[in-house]
N, C-alpha and C positions, 0 to 999 in steps of 0.2 A: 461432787467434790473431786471426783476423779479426775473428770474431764476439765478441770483448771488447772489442775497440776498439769497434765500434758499440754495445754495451752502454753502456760511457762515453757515448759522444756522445746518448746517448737524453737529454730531457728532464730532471730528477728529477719527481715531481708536485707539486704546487704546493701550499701547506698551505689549508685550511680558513680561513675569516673570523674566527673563534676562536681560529686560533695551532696547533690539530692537525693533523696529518695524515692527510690521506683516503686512500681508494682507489679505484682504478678502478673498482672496482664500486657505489660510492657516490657517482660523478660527483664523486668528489675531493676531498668530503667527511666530515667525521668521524661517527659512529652518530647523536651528538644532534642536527647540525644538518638531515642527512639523514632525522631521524624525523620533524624540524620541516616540513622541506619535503614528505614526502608528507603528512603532514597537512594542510596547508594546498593541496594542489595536491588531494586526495579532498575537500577541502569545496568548495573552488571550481567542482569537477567536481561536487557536488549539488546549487549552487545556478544552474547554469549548463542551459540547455535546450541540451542537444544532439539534433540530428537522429537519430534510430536507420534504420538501412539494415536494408531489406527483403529478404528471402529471396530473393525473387523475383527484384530487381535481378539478381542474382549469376548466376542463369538464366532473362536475357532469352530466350532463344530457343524454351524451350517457352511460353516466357508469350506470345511475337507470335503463336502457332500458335494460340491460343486463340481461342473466338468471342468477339466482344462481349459476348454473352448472358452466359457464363460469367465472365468478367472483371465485369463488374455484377453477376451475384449472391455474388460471390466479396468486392466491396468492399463489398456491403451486408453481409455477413456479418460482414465485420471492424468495421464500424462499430461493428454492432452490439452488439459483445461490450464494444468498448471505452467506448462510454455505460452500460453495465449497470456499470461494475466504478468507482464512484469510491471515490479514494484520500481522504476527507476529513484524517488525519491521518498520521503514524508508526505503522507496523510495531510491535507489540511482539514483541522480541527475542528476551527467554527467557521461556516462558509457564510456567518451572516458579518464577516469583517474582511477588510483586504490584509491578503496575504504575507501582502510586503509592509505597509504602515500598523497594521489593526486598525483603520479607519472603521467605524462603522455603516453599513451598506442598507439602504434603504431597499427594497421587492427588485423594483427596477433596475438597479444598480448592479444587482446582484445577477441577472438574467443579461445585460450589457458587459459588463467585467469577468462573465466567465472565458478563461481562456481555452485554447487546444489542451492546453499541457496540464488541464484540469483544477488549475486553482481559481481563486475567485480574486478581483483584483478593483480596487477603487477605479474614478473617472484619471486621475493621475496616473496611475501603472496598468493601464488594462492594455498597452500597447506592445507588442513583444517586446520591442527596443528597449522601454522603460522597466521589463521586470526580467529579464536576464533569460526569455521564455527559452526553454530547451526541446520545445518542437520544433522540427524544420518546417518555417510557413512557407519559404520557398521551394523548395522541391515539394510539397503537396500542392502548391501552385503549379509550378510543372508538369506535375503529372497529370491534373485535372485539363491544364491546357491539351495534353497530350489527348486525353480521351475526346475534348470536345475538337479537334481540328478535325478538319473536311479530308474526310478520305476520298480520292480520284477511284473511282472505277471504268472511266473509259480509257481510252486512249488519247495523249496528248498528243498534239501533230499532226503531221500528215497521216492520215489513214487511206486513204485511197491511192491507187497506184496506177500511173498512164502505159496505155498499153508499150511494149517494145521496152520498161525501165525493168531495173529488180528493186524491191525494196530493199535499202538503204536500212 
């Protein structure tokens, strides 16, 4: 008996900004406005730098045991990885579509239309021209030309000298 009286006395929850009723598990909100608001709270949250907590923190204690030495080549280490790795745009998602239409990509198509610049690209856009590609294929052309040209190690010209001259 008790336990319906306090039933009664509970709250009811309180409706949505829309006029529905939510539920507790939706912070008392109905599906749509609830879909509105993670969506809006995951974009905020990628345009927003948050700090990321380190492994380490978690176990100060073998990290204070550590020598200096070790702890510096530990953080050179990490630097280094993370200079090596830049993010210049978006992820592409599903690499079994092109990038640019969402065409979808058959095996072959997919090993043919990958670009430099790491996306995946139908038989239409797989050409840099055609997809705004942001690698330079010409100066990696360059440079490759550069490594394969013929280096001279002799002497061009005259090499030999008649007696009575000076070289020239």
């Amino acid at each position: 008996m008790g336990d319906t009286g306090s039933e009664r006395s509970k709250p009811l929850p309180t409706r949505c900004p829309c006029g529905f009723w939510g539920s507790s598990k939706t912070m008392n909100l109905c599906s749509k406005c609830f879909a509105e608001l993670l969506s809006c709270t995951e974009t905020a949250q990628g345009t927003l730098c948050t700090p990321k907590k380190r492994p380490c923190e978690s176990a100060s204690g073998p990290e204070s045991e550590a020598s200096p030495e070790k702890r510096a080549r530990g953080d050179s280490e990490e630097g280094e990885a993370v200079s090596e790795e830049p993010s210049p745009g978006p992820k592409q998602k599903n690499r079994r579509r092109c990038y640019r239409c969402q065409t979808k990509l058959e095996l072959v198509q997919q090993e043919l239309g990958s670009c430099r610049c790491g996306y995946v690209f139908c038989m239409l856009h797989r050409l840099p021209e055609q997809h705004d590609c942001l690698f330079d294929h010409l100066g990696r052309g360059r440079e490759e030309a550069v490594l394969k040209m013929v280096k001279l190690d002799r002497k061009v010209g005259r090499s030999c000298q008649r007696i009575g001259e000076e070289c020239s």
